[in-house]
C-alpha positions as CSV (number, residue, x, y, z in Angstrom):
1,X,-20.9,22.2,-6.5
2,X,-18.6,21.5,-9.7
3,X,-18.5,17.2,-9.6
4,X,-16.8,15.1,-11.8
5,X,-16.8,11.4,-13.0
6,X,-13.9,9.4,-11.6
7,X,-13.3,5.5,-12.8
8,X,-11.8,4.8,-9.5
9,X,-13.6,7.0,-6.9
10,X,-16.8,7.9,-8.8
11,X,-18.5,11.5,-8.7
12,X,-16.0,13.5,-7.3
13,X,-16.7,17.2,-5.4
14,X,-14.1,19.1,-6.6
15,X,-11.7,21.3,-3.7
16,X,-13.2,24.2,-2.7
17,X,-11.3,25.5,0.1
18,X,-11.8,22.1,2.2
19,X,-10.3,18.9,3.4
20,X,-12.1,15.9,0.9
21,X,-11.5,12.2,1.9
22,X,-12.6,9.7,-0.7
23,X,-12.6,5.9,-0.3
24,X,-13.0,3.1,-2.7
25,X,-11.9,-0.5,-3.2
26,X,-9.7,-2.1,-5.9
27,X,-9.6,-5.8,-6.8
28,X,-5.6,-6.2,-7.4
29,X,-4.0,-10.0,-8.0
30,X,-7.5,-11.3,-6.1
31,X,-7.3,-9.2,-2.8
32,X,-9.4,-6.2,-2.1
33,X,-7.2,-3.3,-2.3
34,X,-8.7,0.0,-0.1
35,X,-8.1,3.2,-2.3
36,X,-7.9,6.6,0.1
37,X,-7.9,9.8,-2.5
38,X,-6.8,12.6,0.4
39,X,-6.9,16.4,-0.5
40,X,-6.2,19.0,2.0
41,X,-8.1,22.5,1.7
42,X,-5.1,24.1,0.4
43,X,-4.7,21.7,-2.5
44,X,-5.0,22.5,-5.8
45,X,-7.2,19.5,-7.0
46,X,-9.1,20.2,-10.5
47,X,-10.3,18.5,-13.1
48,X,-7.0,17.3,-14.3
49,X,-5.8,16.5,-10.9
50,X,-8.4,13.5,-10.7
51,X,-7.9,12.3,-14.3
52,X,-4.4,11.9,-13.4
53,X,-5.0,9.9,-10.0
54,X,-7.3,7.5,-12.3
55,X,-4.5,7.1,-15.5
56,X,-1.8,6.9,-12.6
57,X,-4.0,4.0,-10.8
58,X,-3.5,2.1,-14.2
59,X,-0.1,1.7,-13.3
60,X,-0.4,0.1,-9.6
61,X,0.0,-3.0,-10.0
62,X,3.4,-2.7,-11.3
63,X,4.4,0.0,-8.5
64,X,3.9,-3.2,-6.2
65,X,5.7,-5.7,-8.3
66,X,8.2,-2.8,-7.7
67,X,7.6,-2.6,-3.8
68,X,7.7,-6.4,-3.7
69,X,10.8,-6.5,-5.5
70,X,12.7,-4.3,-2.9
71,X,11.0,-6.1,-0.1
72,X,12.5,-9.0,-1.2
73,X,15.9,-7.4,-1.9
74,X,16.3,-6.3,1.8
75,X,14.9,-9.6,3.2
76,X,18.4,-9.9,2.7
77,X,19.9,-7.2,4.8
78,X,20.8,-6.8,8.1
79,X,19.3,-3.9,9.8
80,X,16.4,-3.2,7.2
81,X,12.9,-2.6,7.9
82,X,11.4,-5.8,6.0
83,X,13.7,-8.0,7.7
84,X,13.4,-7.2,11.0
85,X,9.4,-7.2,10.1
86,X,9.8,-10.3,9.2
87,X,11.6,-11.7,12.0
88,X,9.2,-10.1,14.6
89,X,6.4,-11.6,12.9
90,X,8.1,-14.9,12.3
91,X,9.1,-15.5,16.0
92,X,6.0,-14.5,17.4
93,X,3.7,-16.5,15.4
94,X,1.5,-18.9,17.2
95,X,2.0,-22.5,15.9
96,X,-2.2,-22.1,14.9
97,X,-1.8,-19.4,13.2
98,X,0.8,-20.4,10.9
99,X,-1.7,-22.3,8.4
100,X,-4.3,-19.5,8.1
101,X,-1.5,-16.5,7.9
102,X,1.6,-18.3,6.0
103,X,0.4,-21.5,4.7
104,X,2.6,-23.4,5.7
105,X,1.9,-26.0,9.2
106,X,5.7,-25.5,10.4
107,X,7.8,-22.7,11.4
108,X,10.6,-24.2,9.6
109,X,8.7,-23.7,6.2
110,X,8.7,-19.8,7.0
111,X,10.9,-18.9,4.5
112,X,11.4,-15.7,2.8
113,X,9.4,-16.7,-0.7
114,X,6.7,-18.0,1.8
115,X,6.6,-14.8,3.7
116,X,6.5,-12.4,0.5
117,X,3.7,-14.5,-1.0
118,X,1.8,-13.9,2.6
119,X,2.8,-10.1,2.4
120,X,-0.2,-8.6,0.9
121,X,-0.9,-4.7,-0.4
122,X,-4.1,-3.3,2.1
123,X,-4.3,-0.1,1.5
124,X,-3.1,3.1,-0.9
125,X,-3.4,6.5,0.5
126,X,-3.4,9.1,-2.4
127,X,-1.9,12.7,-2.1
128,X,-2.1,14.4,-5.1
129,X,-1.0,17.6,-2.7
130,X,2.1,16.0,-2.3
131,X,4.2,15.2,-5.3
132,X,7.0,13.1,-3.7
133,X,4.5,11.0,-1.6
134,X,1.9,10.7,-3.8
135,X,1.3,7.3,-3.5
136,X,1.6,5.5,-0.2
137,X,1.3,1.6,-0.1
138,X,0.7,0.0,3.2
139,X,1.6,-3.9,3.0
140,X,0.2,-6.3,5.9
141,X,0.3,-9.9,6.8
142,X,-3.0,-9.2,7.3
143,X,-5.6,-7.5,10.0
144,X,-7.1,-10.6,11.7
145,X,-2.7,-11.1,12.2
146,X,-1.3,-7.9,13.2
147,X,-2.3,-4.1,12.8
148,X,1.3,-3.2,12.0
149,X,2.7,-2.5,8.1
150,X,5.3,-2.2,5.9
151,X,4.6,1.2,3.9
152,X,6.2,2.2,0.7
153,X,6.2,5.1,-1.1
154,X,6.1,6.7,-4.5
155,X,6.0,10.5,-6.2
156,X,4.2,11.4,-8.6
157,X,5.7,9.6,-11.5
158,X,5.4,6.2,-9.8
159,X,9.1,6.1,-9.0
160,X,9.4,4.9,-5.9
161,X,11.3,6.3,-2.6
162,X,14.3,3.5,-1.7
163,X,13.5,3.2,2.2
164,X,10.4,0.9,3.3
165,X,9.1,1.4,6.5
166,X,7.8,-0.5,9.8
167,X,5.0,1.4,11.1
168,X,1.5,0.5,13.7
């Protein structure tokens, strides 16, 4: 069994001919951020594989500032994922829930700074298999709210793909 020492995910088995999962948690801008590190038996994950998931990790929190900022932009536009996110989750709010998901005590205060500030990153699923979706970032208002997320993607380089979607 050939292991290796990962910052993020610890001692890591490396492939050998078999699906791996591998969780850990992140703290990111003071939420707990779940890690998934995904490699499918064909793979080929090696020693430099891993060290690359760890020195691209370094990197995260500006793939979300990213994220964020395209969220924002298409708050903006008709038709768009985010937006019509937003409105669904907006208009179905419960008047007690508005303080413990938004902040805010009125649905008048929901406003699009108010509901990117709610929007926070749960999870990244890692595919190291899969250079154009290497990083996929699922954004949520939250489990306790709603199980459905906004998901991003990015290759390997940490550029990120232009379409965000709604997904359960």
């Amino acid at each position: 069994m050939n292991k290796v020492a990962s910052k993020h995910f610890g001692e890591v088995e490396l492939n050998h001919g078999r699906d791996h999962n591998f969780t850990a948690t992140r703290e990111l801008a003071g939420q707990t951020v779940e890690l998934d590190l995904n490699v499918n038996a064909h793979d080929h994950f090696d020693e430099a594989a891993l060290h690359k998931v760890d020195y691209r990790l370094r990197f995260l929190p500006e793939l979300v500032d990213q994220v964020r900022e395209m969220i924002a932009e298409e708050l903006q536009e008709d038709g768009t994922s985010p937006q019509e996110y937003r409105h669904f989750h907006c208009n179905a709010i419960k008047d007690e829930q508005l303080k413990t998901v938004f902040g805010v005590e009125d649905k008048n205060q929901l406003t699009d700074a108010v509901f990117l500030k709610a929007l926070k990153l749960g999870h990244v699923g890692i595919f190291p298999g899969q250079p154009e979706r290497y990083f996929v970032l699922d954004f949520t208002l939250g489990k306790h709210f709603t199980d459905e997320v906004l998901v991003a993607s990015a290759d390997e380089d940490g550029v990120v793909d232009d379409e965000i979607l709604w997904e359960s």
